[in-house]
N, C-alpha and C positions, 0 to 999 in steps of 0.2 A: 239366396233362397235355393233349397234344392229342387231339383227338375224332376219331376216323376219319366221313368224311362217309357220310353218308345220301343211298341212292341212290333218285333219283323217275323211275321212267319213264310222260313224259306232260310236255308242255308246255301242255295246255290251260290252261283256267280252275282245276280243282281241284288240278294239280299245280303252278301258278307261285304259287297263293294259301300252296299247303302248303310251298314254298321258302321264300316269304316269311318265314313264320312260322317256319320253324327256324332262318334264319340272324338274325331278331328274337331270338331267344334264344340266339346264339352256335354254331348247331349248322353245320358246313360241309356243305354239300351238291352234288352232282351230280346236275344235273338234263338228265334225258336226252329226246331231240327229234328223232325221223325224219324231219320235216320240217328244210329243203326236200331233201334228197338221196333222202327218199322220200316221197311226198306221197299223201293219202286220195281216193274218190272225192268227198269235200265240200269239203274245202281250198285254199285258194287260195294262200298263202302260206307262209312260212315263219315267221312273226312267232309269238311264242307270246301264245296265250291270244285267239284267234284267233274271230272268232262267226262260225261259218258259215251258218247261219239269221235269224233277226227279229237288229233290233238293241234290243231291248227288253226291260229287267230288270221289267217288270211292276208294276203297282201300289205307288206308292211311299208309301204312310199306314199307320197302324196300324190302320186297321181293315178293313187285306186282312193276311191269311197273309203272303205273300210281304212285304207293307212291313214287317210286324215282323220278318223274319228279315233284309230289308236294313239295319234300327237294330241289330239285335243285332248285326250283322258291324260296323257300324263303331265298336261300341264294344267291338269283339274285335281293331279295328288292322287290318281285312282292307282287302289291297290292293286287291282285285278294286271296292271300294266307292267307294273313295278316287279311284280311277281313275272310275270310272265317274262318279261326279259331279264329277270335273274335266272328263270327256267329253260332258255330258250334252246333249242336244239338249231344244227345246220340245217336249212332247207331254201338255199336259194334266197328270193327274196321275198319269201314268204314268215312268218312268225308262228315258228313252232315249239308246243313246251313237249317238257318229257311228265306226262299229267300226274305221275306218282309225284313227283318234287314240289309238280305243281300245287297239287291239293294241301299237300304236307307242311308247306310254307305259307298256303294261305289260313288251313288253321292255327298251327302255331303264330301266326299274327293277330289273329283276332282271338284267341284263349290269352296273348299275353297281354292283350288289350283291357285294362283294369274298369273302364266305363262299360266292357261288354261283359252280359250276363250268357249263355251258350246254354239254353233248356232243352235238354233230347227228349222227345216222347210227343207225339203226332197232336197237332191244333183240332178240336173237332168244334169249337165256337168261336168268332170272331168277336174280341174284346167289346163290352158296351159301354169304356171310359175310355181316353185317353189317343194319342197318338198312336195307329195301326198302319204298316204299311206289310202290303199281302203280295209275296214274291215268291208266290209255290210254283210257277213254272208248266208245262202243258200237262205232266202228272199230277198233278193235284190231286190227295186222295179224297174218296166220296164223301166223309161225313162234313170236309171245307167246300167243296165241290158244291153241294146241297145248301151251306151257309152261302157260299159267293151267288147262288141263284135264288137264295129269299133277298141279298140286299141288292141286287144286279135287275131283279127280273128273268124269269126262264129264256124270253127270249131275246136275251141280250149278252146268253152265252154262247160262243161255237164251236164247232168242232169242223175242219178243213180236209177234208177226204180227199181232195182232188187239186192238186196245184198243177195250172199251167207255166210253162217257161216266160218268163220276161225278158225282151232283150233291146238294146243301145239301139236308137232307130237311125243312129249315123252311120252305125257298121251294117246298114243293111244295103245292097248295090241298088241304087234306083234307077241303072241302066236295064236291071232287069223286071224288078218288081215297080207294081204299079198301081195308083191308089184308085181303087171305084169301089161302090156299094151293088150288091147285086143288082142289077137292072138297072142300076142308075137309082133306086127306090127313095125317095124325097131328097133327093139331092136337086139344088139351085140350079138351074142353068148356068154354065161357066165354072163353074166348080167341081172338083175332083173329091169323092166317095172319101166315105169314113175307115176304109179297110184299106191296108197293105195286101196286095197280093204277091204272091211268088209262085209263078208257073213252070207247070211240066207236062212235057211228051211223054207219052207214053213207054220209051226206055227208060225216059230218068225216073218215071214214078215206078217204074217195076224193079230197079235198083236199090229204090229205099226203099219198097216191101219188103226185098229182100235182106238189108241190113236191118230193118227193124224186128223182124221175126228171129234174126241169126243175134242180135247184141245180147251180153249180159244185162239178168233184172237182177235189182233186190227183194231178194227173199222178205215173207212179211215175216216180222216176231209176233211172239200170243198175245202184247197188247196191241199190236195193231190188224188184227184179225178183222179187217173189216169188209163187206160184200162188196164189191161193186153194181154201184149203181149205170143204169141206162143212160142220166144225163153226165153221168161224169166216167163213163169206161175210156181205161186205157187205150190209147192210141193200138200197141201193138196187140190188145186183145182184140179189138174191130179187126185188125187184120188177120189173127190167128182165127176169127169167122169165115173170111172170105178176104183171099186178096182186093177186091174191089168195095169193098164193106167202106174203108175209108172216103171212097170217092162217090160213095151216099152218105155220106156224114160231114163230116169237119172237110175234107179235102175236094168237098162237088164244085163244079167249074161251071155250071149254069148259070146263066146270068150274069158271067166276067169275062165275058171277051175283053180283049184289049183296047182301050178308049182308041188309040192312035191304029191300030193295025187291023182290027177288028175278029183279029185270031182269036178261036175258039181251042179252049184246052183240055189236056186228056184229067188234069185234075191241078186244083188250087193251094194251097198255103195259104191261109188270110190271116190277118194282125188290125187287132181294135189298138187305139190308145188308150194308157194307162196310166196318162196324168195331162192336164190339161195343156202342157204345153207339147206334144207328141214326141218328147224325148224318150219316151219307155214305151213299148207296143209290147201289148199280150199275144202269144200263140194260142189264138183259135181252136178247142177243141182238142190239145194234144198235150192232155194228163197224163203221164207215164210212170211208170215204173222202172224204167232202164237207169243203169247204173249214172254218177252223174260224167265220167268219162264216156259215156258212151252217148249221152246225149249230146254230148258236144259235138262228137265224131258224125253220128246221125244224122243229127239234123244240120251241119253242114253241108249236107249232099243236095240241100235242096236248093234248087236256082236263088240264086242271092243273097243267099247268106252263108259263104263261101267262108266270110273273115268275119260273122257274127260277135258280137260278143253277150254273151246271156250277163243280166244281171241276177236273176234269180233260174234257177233248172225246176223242173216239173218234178211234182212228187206227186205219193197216196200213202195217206197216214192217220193216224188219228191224233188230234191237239187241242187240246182247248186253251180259246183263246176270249176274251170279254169285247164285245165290242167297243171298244175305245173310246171313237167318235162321239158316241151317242152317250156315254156312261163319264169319260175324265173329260175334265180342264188340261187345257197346258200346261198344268203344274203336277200332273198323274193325280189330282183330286178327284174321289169320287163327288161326282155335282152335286148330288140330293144328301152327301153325308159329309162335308171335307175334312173331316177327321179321320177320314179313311184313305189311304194312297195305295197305288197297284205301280209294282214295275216290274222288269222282267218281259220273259216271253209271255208271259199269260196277257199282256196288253199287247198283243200282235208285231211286237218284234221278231226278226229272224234274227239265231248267231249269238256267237257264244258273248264275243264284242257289244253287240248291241243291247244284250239283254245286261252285261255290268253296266253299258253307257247311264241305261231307263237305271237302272240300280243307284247311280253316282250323281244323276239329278233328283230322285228321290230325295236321296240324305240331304243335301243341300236344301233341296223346297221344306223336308219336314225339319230339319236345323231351323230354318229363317220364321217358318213356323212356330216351334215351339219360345224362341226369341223374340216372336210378337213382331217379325220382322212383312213386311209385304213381298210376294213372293212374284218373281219375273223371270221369266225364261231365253236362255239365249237368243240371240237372235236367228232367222230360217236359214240364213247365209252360213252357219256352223253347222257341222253335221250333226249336233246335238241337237240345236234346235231345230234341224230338219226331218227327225225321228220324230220328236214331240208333235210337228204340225204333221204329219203322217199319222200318227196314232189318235192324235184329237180332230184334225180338222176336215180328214178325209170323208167322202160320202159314204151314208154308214152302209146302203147297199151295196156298194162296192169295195167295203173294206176285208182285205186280206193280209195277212203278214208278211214283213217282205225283210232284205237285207238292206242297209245303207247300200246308197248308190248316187251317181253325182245326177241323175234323172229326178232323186227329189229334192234336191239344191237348186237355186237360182243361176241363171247361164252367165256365165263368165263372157268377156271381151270376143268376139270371131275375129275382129282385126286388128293391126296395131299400124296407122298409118295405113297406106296402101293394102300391106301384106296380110295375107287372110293366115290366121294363126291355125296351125295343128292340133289335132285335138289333144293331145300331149300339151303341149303350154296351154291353152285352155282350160285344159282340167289342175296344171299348176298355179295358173291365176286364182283358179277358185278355191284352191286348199289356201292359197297364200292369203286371201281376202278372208277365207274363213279363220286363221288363224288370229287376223291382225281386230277379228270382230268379236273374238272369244276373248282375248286380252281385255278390248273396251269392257265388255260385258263385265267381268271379273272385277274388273277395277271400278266400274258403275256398284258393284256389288256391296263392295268393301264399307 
């Protein structure tokens, strides 16, 4: 019997990866492309799967996030991978394409691809038959824009003006930093405060004014011309008010003396958790603008996090993104429609990687789908299924988009016998388990 095709609007990365994968399992699809007849303010091209920013899939080993979720895709058949390392340029150990080859080879794949149908000319109605999976990406133009908000709800769309940095809460020194809630404020007796702090005197805080006023920002482009607001300004525009501006905002030290020493300080650094197990702590009030080198170098300066390592850097931008949690299943189904799937960045994933991964489970969940198949998602232990319970399962007031990171994956072994393990073999344990759990999965699949 023939299969009425599945329609993809979204020629990016998550919607040519999610082609792929359905017409790999026989499914025919129409895959739909505004460009070039209608073109973004970041695009340059018509070519799908196009990288409009770095050309760089990030850390290519297993013992980053990201490298495990690039092993996982290629042993998931993602074209985005296949490509990519037929494009790949020197860069260390990082994975970098040269994105003309890149774009060029991922269209020529999917134009020679006989089950895929390639419609250029802009979506402005979301199909009322059939298998839809909606992979427009944070541009998204207005008149799908307006459709994703009659079937979503208005306010279950967002837009992300202000990102704070996230960062590894084991690279932070707890020789210097110290956890308490201002004043102790409903904290148990015996118990230490919901905040990381990281103190300074008053040279080291005048040091990082001073680096913060002097680093390179990125310049805004005209679609992201947006105002700053009061609850979310720039670190270094509080400063560019008054060097002390910070230390009545995000950085006041009232109420944080030191549990143990009972020092009182010239100004604080504080850090909430940002996932239930406190492997990932958010920075407090320090949305920036500074380049992402320079946020590294920055905010290095601050007592303790000397050998930081960020999982995510602070921006200001504009993006839209669906709220996830409240809106998909774990299978990118919209709940109230499931005939409808979202993947890509526009379900609050970060990165070029993450948003083919959402793209490569798509095809898969809408393949098993149209095959009258029951549909199951890897499991939280893979970094696949670690994105999925991030984008569905997180609380929907606290959701943001983020990169893979091994913070939203389950902890791996600390010891082995006696010996307290590295965070380097730790983080290999957990690619290794992850890998040996994607296999199960695939073969549970079959």
């Amino acid at each position: 019997m023939e299969m009425n095709p599945v329609t993809i609007i979204g020629g990016g990365l998550a919607g040519s990866e999610a082609a792929w994968q359905l017409a790999r399992r026989g499914i025919p699809v129409r895959l739909h492309e505004m460009r070039p007849a209608k073109q973004t303010p970041a695009h340059k091209t018509g070519k799908l799967g196009e990288l409009v920013c770095s050309n760089s899939f990030r850390a290519d080993n297993l013992e980053n996030a990201v490298g495990l979720l690039h092993e996982e895709m290629r042993r998931l058949d993602s074209l985005i991978m296949q490509t990519a390392d037929q494009t790949k340029l020197p860069a260390g150990g990082a994975l970098a394409v040269d994105r003309e080859l890149f774009s060029q080879a991922i269209t020529k794949a999917i134009e020679g691809e006989p089950l895929i149908k390639i419609v250029h000319g802009e979506v402005t109605e979301i199909p009322d038959e059939g298998l839809v999976l909606i992979a427009t990406g944070p541009l998204t133009s207005d008149a799908l824009y307006v459709q994703i908000q009659q079937i979503t709800g208005e306010d279950h769309l967002s837009f992300f003006d202000a990102i704070a940095p996230v960062l590894d809460a084991e690279t932070i020194n707890l020789n210097v930093a110290y956890w308490k809630s201002r004043y102790d404020k409903n904290v148990p007796e015996g118990e230490a405060g919901d905040y990381l702090n990281c103190p300074m005197n008053e040279p080291q805080y005048n040091d990082f004014i001073d680096a913060l006023l002097a680093a390179d920002k990125v310049e805004f482009k005209g679609f992201e011309d947006i105002p700053f607001f009061e609850g979310c300004m720039p670190i270094e525009v509080m400063a560019e008010r008054g060097r002390d501006t910070p230390r009545f905002g995000p950085m006041k030290p009232v109420g944080l003396k030191h549990p143990e020493t009972g020092e009182q300080f010239h100004a604080v650094v504080q850090f909430r958790q940002d996932n239930r197990a406190k492997s990932l702590l958010n920075m407090v009030g320090f949305q920036t603008k500074m380049k992402y080198g320079e946020q590294q170098r920055v905010f290095r300066m601050i007592p303790g996090l000397e050998d930081a390592e960020f999982f995510r850097l602070g921006s200001l931008h504009r993006n839209t993104f669906i709220k996830s949690p409240a809106l998909l299943d774990g299978c990118l189904r919209l709940k109230k429609n499931p005939r409808i799937f979202f993947a890509g960045q526009i379900t609050g994933v970060e990165g070029y990687v993450e948003s083919s991964a959402m793209g490569l489970m798509a095809g898969r969940f809408i393949a098993d789908s149209a095959h009258g198949q029951s549909l199951s998602p890897p499991p939280e232990t893979t970094a696949h299924g670690a994105l999925l319970a991030h984008i569905s399962g997180t609380r929907i007031e606290d959701f943001q988009p983020m990169n893979i990171n091994f913070g939203l994956l389950p902890a791996g072994p600390r010891r082995e016998g006696k010996r307290r393990l590295p965070r380097r073999e730790r983080r290999l344990k957990v690619s290794e388990r992850a890998l040996a759990e994607l296999e199960t999965w695939v073969n549970d699949s079959i």
